[in-house]
C-alpha positions as a printed NumPy array, in Angstrom:
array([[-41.434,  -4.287, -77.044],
       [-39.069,  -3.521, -74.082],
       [-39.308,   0.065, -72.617],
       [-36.39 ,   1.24 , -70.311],
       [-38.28 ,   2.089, -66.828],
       [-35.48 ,   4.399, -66.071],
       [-35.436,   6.564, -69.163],
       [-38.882,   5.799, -71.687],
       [-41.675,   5.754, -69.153],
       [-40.451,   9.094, -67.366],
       [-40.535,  10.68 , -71.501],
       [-43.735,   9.072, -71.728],
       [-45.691,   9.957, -68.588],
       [-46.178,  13.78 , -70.515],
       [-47.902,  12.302, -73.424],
       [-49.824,   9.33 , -71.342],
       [-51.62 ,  11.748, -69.654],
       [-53.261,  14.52 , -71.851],
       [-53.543,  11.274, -74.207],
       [-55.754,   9.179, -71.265],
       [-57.266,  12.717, -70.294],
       [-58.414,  13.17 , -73.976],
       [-59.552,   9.8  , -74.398],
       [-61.922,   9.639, -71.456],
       [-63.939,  12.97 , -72.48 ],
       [-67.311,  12.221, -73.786],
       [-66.836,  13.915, -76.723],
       [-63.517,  12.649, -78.212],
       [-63.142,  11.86 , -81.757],
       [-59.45 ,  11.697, -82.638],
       [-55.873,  12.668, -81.447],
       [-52.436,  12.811, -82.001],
       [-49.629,  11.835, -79.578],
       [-46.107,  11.138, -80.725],
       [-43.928,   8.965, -78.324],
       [-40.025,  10.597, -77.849],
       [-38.06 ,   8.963, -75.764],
       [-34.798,   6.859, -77.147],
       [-35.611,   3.633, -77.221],
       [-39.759,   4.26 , -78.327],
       [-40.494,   7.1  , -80.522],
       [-43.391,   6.802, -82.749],
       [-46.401,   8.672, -84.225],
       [-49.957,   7.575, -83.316],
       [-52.791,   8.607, -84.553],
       [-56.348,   7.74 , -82.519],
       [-59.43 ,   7.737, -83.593],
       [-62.679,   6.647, -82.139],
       [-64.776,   4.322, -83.667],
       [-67.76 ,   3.476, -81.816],
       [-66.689,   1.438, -78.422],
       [-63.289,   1.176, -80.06 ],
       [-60.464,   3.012, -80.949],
       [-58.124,   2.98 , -84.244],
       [-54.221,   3.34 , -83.884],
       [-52.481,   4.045, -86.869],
       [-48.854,   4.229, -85.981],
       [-45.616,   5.477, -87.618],
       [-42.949,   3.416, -86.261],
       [-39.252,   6.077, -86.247],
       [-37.375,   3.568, -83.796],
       [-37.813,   1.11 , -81.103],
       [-35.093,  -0.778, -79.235],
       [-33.949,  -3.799, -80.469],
       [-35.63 ,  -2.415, -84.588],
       [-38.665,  -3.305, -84.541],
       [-40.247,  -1.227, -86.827],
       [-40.69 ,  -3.348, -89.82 ],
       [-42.363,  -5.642, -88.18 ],
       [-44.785,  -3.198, -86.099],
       [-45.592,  -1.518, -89.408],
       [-46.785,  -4.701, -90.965],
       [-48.95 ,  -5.206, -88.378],
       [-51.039,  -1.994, -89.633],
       [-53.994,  -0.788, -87.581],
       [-54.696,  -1.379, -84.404],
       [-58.654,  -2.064, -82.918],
       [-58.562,  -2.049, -79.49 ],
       [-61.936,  -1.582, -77.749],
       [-61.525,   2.041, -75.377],
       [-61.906,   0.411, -72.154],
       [-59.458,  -2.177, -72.719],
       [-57.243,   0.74 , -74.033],
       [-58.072,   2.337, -71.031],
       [-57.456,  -0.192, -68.34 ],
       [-53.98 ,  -1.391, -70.015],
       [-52.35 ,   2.352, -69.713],
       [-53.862,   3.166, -66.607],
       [-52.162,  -0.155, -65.088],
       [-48.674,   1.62 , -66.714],
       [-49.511,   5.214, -64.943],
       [-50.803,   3.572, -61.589],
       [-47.   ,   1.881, -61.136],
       [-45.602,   5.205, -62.354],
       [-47.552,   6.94 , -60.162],
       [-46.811,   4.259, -57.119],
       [-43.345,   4.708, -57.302],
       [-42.831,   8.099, -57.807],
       [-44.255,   8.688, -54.577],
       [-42.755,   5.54 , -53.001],
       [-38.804,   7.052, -54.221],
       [-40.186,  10.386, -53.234],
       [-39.187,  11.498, -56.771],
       [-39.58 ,  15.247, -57.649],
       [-40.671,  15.85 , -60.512],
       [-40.592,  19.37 , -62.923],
       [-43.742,  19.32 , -64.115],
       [-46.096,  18.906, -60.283],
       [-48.88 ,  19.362, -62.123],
       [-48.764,  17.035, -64.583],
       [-48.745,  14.491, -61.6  ],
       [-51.256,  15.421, -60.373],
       [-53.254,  15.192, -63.062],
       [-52.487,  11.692, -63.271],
       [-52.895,  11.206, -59.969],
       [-56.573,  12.519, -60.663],
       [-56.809,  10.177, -63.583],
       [-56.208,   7.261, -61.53 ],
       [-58.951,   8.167, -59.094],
       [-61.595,   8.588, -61.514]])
């Protein structure tokens, strides 16, 4: 799945972060995050089993339509640190070239709050 640099992973840096920030307290169970930016927008649902975590998804449209065939994948296992490590390598570049571009951003706190993710 291609996501536009430019344009999806801006959208998605304000759901990547409560999402990771939810995730990594000790008592998290489930959550809900929906994606909405042009070319990704989708409906997860996590929930924690054990070391793992379930991803149901609802698939409204990805570039290039995709959908059918992400929806017959069905659930997704993925163990929580792998899920983890794999989004936290997305926010670190985010985070790395925001302040490389010297980008502003509306929402300061939100950065920094993924700035504090990334430390932890």
């Amino acid at each position: 799945m291609r996501l536009s640099y430019g344009h999806d992973l801006a959208v998605l840096l304000d759901d990547l972060v409560p999402l990771l920030e939810e995730i990594r307290r000790p008592g998290f169970s489930d959550a809900e995050v929906f994606w909405g930016s042009d070319t990704f927008s989708a409906e997860w649902s996590v929930v924690r089993e054990g070391d793992s975590l379930r991803i149901r998804a609802r698939w409204h449209s990805i570039l290039g339509s995709y959908e059918s065939l992400l929806a017959e994948r069905g659930d997704v296992v993925v163990p929580v640190r792998e899920f983890i490590a794999e989004w936290t390598k997305v926010l670190r570049r985010m985070v790395t070239d925001i302040e490389a571009e010297r980008v502003e951003l509306e929402d300061d706190d939100l950065f920094r709050r993924a700035k504090a993710l990334l430390a932890a």
